[in-house]
N, CA, C and O atoms as CSV, one atom per row, in Angstrom:
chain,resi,resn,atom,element,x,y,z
A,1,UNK,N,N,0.803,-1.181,0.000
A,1,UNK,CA,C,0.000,0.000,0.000
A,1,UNK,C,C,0.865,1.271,0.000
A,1,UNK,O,O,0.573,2.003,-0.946
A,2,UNK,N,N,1.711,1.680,0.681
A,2,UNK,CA,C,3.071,2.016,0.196
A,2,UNK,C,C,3.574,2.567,-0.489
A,2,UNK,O,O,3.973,3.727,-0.389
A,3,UNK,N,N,3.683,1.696,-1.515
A,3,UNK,CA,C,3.997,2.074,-2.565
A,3,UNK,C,C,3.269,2.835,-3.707
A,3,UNK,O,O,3.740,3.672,-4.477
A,4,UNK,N,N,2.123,2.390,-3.637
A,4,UNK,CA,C,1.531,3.052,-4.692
A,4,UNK,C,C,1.310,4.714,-3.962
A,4,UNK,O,O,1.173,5.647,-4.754
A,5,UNK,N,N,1.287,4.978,-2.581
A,5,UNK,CA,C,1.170,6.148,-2.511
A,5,UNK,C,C,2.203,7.413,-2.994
A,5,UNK,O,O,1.951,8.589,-3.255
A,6,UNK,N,N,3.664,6.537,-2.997
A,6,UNK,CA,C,4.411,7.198,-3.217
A,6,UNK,C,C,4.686,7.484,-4.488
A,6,UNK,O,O,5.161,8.581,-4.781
A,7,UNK,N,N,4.446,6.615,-5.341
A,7,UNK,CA,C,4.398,6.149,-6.907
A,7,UNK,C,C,3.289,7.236,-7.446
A,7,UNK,O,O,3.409,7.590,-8.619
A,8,UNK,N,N,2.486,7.648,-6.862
A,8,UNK,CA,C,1.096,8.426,-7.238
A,8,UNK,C,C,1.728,9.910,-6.981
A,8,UNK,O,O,1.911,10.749,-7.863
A,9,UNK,N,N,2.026,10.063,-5.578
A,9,UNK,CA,C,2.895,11.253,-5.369
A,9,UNK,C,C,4.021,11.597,-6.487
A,9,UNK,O,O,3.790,12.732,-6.903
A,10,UNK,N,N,4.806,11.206,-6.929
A,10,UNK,CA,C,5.878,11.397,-7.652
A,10,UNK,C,C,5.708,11.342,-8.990
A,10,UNK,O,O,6.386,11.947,-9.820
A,11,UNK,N,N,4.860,10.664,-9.184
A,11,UNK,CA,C,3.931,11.392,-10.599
A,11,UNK,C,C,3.575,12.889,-10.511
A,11,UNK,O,O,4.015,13.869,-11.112
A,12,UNK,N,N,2.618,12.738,-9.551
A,12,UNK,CA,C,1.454,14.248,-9.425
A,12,UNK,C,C,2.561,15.373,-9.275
A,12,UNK,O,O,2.034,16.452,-9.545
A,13,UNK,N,N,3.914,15.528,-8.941
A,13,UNK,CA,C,4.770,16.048,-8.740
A,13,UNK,C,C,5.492,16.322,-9.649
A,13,UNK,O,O,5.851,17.471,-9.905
A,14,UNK,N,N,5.930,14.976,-10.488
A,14,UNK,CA,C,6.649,15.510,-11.597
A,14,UNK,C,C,5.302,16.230,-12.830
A,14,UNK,O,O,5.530,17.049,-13.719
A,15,UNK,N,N,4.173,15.703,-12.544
A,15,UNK,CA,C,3.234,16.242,-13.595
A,15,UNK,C,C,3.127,18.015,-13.540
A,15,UNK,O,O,2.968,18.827,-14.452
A,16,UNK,N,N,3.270,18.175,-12.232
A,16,UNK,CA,C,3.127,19.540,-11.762
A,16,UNK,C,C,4.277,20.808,-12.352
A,16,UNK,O,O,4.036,21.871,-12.925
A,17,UNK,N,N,6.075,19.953,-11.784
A,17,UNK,CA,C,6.973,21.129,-12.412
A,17,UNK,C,C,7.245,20.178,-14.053
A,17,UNK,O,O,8.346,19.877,-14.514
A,18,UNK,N,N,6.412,19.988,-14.431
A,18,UNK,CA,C,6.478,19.885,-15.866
A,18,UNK,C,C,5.460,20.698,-16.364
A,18,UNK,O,O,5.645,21.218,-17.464
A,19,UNK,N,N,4.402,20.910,-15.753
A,19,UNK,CA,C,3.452,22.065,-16.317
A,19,UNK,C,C,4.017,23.503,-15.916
A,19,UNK,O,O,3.721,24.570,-16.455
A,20,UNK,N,N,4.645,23.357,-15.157
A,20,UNK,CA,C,5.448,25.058,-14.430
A,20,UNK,C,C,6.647,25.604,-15.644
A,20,UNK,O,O,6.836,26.766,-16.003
A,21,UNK,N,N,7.504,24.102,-16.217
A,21,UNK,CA,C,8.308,24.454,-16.806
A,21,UNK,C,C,7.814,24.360,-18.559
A,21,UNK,O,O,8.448,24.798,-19.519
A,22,UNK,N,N,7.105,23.977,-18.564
A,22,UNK,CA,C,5.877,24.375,-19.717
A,22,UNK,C,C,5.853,26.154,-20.072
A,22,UNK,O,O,6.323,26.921,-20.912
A,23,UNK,N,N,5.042,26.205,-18.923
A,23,UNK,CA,C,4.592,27.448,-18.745
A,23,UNK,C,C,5.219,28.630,-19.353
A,23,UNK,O,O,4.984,29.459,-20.232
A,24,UNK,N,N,6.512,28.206,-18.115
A,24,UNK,CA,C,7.611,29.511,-17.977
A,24,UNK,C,C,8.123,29.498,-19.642
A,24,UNK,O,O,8.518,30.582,-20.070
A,25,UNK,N,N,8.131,28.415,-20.513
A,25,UNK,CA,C,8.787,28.496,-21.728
A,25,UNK,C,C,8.021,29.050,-22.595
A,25,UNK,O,O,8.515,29.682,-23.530
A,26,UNK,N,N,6.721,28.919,-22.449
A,26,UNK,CA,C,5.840,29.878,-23.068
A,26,UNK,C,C,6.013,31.695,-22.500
A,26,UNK,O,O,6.263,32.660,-23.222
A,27,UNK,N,N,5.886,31.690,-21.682
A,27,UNK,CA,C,5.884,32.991,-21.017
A,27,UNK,C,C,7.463,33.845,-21.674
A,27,UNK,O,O,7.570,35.032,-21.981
A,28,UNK,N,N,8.249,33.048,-21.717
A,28,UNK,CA,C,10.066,33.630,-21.941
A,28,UNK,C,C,9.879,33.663,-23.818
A,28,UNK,O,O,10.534,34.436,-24.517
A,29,UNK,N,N,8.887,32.687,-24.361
A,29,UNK,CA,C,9.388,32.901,-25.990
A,29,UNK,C,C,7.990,33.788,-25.959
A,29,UNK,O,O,8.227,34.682,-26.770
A,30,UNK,N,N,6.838,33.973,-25.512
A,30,UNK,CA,C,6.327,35.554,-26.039
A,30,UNK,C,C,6.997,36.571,-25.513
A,30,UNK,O,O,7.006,37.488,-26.334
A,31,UNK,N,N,7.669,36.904,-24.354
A,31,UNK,CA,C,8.344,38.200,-24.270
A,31,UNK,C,C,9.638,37.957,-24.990
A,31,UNK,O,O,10.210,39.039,-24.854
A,32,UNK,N,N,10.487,37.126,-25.718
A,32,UNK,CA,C,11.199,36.894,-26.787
A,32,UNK,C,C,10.645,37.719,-28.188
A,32,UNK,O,O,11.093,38.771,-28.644
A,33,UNK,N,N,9.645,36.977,-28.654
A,33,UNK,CA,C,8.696,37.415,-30.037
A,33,UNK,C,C,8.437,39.017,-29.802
A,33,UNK,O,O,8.643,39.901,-30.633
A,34,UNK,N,N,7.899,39.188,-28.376
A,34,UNK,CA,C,7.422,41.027,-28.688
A,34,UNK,C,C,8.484,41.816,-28.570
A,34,UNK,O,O,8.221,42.964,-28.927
A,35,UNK,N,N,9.747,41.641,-28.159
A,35,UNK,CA,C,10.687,42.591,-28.504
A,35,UNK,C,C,11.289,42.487,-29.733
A,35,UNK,O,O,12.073,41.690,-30.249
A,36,UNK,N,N,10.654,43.623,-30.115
A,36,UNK,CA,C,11.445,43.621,-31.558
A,36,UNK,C,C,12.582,44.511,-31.595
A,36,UNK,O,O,12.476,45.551,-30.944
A,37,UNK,N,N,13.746,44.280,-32.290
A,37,UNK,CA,C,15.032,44.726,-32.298
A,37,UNK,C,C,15.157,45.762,-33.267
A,37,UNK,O,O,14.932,45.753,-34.478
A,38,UNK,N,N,15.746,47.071,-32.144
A,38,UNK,CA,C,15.731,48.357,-33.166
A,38,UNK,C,C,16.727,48.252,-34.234
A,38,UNK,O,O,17.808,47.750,-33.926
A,39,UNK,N,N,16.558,48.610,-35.335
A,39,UNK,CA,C,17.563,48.753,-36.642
A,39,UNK,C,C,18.633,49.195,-36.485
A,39,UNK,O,O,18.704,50.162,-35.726
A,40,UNK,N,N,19.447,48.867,-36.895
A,40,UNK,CA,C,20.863,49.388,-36.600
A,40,UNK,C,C,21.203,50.379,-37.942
A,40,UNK,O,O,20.941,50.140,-39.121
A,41,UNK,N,N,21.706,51.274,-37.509
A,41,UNK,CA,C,22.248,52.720,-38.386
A,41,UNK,C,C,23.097,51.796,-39.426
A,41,UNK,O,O,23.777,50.827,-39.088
A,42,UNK,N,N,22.950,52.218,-40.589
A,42,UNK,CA,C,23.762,51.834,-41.800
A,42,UNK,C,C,25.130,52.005,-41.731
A,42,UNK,O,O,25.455,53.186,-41.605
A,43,UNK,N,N,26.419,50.876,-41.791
A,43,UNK,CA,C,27.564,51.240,-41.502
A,43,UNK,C,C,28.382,52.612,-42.501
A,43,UNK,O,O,28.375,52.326,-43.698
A,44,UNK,N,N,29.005,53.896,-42.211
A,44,UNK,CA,C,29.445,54.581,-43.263
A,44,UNK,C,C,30.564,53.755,-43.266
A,44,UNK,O,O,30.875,52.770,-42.596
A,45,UNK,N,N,31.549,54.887,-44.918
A,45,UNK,CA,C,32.290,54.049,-45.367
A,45,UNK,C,C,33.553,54.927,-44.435
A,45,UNK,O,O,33.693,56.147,-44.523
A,46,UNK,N,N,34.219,54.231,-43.745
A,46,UNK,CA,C,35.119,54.778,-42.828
A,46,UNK,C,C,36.695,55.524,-43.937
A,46,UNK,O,O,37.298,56.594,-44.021
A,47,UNK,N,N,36.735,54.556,-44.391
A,47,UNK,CA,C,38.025,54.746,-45.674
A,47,UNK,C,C,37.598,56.172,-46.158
A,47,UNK,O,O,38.289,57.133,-45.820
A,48,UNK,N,N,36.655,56.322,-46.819
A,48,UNK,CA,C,36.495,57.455,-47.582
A,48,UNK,C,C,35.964,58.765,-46.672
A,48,UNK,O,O,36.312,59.916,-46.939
A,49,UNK,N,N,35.238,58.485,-45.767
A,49,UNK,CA,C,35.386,59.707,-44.831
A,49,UNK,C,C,36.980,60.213,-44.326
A,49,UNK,O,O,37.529,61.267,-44.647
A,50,UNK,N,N,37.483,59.222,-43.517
A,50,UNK,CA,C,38.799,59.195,-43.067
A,50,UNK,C,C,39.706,60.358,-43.804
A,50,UNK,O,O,40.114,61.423,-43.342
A,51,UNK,N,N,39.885,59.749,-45.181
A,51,UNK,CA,C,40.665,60.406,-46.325
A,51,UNK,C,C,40.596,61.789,-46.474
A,51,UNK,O,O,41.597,62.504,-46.497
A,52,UNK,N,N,39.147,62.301,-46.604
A,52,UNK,CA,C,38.335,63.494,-46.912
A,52,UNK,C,C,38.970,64.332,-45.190
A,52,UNK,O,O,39.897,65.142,-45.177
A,53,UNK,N,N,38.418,64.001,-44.266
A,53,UNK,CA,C,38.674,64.364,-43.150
A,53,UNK,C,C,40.314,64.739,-42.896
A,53,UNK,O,O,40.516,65.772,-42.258
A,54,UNK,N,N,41.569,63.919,-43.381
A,54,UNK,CA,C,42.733,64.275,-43.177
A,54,UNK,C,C,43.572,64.408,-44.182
A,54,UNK,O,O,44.765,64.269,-43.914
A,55,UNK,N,N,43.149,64.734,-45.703
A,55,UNK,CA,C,43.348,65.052,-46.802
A,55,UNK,C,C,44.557,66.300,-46.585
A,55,UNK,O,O,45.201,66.636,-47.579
A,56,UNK,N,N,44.774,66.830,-45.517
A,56,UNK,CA,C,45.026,68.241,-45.538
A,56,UNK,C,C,46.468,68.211,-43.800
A,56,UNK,O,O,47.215,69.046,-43.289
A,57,UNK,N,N,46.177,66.954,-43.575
A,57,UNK,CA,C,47.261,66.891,-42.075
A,57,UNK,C,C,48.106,66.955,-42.724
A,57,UNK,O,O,48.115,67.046,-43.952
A,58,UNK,N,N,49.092,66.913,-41.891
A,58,UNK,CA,C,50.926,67.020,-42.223
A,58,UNK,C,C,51.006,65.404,-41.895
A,58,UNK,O,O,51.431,64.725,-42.829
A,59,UNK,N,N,50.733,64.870,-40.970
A,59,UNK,CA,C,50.689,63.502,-40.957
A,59,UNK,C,C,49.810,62.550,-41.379
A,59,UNK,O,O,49.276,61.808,-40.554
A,60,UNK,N,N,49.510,62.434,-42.923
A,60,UNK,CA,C,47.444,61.625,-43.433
A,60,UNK,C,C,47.681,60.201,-42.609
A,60,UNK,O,O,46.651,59.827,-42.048
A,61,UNK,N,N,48.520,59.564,-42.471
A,61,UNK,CA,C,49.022,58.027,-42.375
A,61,UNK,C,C,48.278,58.137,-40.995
A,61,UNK,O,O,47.136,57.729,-40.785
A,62,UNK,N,N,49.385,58.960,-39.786
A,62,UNK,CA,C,48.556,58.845,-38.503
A,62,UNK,C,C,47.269,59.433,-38.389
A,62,UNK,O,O,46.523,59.040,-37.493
A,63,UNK,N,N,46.911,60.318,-39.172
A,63,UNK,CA,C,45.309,61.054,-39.160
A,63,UNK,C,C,44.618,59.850,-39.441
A,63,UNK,O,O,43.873,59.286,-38.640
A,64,UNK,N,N,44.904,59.417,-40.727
A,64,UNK,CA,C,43.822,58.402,-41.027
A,64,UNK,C,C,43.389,57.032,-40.097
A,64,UNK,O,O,42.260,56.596,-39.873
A,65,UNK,N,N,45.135,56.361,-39.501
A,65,UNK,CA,C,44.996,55.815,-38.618
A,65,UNK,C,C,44.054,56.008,-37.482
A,65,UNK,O,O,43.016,55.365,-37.331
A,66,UNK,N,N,44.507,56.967,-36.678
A,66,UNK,CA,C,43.310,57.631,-35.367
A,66,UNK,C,C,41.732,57.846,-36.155
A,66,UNK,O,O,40.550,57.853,-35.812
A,67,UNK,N,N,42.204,57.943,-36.897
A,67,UNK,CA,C,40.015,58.392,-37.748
A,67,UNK,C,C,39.813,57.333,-38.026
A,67,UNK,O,O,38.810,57.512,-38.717
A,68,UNK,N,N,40.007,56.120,-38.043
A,68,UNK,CA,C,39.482,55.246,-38.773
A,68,UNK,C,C,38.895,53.881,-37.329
A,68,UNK,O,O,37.988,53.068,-37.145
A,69,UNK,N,N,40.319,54.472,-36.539
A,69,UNK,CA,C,39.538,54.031,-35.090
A,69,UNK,C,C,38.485,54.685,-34.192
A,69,UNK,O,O,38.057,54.385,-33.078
A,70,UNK,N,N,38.164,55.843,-35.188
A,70,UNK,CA,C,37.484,56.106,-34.286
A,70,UNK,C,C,35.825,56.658,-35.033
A,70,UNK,O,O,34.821,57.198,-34.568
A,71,UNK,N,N,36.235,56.180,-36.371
A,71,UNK,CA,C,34.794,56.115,-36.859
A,71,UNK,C,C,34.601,54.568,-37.325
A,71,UNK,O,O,33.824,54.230,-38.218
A,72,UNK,N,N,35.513,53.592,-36.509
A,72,UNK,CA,C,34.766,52.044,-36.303
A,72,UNK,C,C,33.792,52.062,-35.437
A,72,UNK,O,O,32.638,51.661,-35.590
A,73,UNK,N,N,34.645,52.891,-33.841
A,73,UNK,CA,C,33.574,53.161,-32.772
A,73,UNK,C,C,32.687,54.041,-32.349
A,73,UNK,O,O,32.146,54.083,-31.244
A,74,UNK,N,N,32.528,54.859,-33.402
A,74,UNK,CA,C,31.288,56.003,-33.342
A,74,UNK,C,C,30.670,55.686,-34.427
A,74,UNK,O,O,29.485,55.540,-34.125
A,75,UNK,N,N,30.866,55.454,-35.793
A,75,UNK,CA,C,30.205,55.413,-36.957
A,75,UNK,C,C,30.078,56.572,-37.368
A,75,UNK,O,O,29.392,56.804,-38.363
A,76,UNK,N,N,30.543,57.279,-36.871
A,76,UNK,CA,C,30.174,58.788,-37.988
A,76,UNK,C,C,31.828,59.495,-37.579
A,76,UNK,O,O,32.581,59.064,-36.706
A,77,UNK,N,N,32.101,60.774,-38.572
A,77,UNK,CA,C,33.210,61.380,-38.963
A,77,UNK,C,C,32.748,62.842,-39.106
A,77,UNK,O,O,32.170,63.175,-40.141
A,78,UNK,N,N,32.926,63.550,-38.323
A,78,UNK,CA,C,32.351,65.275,-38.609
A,78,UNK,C,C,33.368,65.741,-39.587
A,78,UNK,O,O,34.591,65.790,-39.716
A,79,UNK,N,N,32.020,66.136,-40.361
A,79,UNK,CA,C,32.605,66.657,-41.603
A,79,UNK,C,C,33.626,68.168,-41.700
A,79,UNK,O,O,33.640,68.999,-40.792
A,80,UNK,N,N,34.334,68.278,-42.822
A,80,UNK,CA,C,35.143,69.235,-43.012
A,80,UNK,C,C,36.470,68.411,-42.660
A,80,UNK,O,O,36.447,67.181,-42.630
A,81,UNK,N,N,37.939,69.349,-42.325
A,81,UNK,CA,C,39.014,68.222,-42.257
A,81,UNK,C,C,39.528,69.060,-41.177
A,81,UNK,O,O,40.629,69.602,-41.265
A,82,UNK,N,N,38.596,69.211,-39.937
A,82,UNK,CA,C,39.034,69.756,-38.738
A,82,UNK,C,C,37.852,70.314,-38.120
A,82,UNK,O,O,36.958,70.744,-38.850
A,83,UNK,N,N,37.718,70.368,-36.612
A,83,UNK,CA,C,36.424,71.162,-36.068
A,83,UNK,C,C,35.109,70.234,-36.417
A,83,UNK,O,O,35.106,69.091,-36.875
A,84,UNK,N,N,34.213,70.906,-36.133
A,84,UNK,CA,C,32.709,70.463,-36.608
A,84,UNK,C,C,32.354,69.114,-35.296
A,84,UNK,O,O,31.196,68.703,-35.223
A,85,UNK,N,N,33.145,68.685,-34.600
A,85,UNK,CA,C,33.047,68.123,-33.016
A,85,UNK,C,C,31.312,67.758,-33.318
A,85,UNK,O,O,30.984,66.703,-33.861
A,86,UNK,N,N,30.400,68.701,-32.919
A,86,UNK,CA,C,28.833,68.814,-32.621
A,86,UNK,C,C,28.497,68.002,-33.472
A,86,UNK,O,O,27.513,67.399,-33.043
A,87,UNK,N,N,28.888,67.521,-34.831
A,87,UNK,CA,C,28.535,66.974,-35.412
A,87,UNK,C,C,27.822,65.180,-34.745
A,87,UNK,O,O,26.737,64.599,-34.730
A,88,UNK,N,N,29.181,64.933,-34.310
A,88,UNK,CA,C,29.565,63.542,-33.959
A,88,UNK,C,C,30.052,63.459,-32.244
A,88,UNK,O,O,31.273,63.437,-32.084
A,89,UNK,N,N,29.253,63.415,-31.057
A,89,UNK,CA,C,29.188,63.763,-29.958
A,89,UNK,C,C,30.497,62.695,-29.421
A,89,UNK,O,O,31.255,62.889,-28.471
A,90,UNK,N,N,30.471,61.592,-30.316
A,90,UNK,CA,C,31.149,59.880,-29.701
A,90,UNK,C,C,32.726,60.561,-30.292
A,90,UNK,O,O,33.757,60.668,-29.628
A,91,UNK,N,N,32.564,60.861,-31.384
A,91,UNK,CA,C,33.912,60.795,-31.617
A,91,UNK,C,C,34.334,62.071,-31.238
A,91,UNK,O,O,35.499,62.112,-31.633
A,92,UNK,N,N,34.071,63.143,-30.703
A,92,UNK,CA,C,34.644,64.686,-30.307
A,92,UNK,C,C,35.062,63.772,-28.707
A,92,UNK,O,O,36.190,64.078,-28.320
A,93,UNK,N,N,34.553,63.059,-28.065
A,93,UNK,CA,C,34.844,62.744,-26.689
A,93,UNK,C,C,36.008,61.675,-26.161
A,93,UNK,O,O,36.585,61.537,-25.083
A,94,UNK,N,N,36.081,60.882,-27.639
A,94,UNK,CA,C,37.269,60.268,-27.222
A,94,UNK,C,C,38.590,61.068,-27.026
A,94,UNK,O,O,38.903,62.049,-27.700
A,95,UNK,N,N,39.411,60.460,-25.900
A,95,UNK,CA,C,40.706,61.106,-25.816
A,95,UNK,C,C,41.764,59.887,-25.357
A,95,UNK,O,O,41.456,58.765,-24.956
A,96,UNK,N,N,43.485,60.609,-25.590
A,96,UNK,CA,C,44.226,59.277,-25.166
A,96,UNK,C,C,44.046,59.313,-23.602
A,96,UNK,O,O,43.274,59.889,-22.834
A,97,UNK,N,N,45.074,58.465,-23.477
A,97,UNK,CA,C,45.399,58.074,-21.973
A,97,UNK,C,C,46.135,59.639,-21.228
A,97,UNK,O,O,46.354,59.713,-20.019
A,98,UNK,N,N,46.395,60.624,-22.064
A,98,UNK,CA,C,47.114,61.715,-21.525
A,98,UNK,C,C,45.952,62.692,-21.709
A,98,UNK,O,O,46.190,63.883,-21.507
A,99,UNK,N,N,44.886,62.369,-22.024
A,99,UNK,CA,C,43.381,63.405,-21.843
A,99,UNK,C,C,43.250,64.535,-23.008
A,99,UNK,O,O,42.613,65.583,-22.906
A,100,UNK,N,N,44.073,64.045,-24.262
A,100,UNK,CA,C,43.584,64.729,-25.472
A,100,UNK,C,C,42.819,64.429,-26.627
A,100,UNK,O,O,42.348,63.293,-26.674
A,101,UNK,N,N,42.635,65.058,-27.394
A,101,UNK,CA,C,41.551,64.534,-28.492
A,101,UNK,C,C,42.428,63.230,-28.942
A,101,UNK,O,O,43.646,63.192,-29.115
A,102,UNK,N,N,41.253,61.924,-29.118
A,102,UNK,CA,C,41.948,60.612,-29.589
A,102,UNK,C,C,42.141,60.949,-31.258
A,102,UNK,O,O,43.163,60.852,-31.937
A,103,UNK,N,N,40.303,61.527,-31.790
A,103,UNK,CA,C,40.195,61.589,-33.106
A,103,UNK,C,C,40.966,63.004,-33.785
A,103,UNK,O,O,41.588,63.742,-33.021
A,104,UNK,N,N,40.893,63.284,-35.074
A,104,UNK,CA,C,41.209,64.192,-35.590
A,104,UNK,C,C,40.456,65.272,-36.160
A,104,UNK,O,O,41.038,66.210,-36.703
């Protein structure tokens, strides 16, 4: 007699966190489905901004170098080939390790 109580229990138990973990997998793939993922900004072409931007340094090699790292990590390049900062908030803020402008 025993046995079957326990045998009945351990069913009704596993029947139970199998409906819980049911559940929760439903519950996690609709709040999955309703977030929809904002668009990501179109990559510019870093090369040809870069160029345009330090067309005019005394050093293009290291200009272009520093601009090109630093419109991988901003995505944008303020236009003209000096100044214009407001343009591009990410890349006017980078600086080196000695607290000066990183970009050009």
């Amino acid at each position: 007699m025993a046995i079957p109580k326990t045998l009945f229990a351990s069913i009704l138990i596993s029947l139970l966190i199998l409906h819980l973990v049911e559940s929760d997998t439903k519950i996690i793939s609709t709040m999955v489905e309703s977030e929809s993922p904002s668009p990501l900004p179109p990559k510019i072409d870093c090369d040809g901004a870069c160029n345009r931007r330090c067309e005019l340094s005394s050093r293009p090699n290291l200009c272009n170098r520093a601009c090109g790292t630093c419109c991988e990590r901003c995505n944008c390049v303020p236009s003209g080939t000096s100044g214009n900062y407001e343009e591009c908030p990410c890349y006017a803020n980078m600086t080196t390790h000695g607290g000066r402008h990183k970009c050009p």
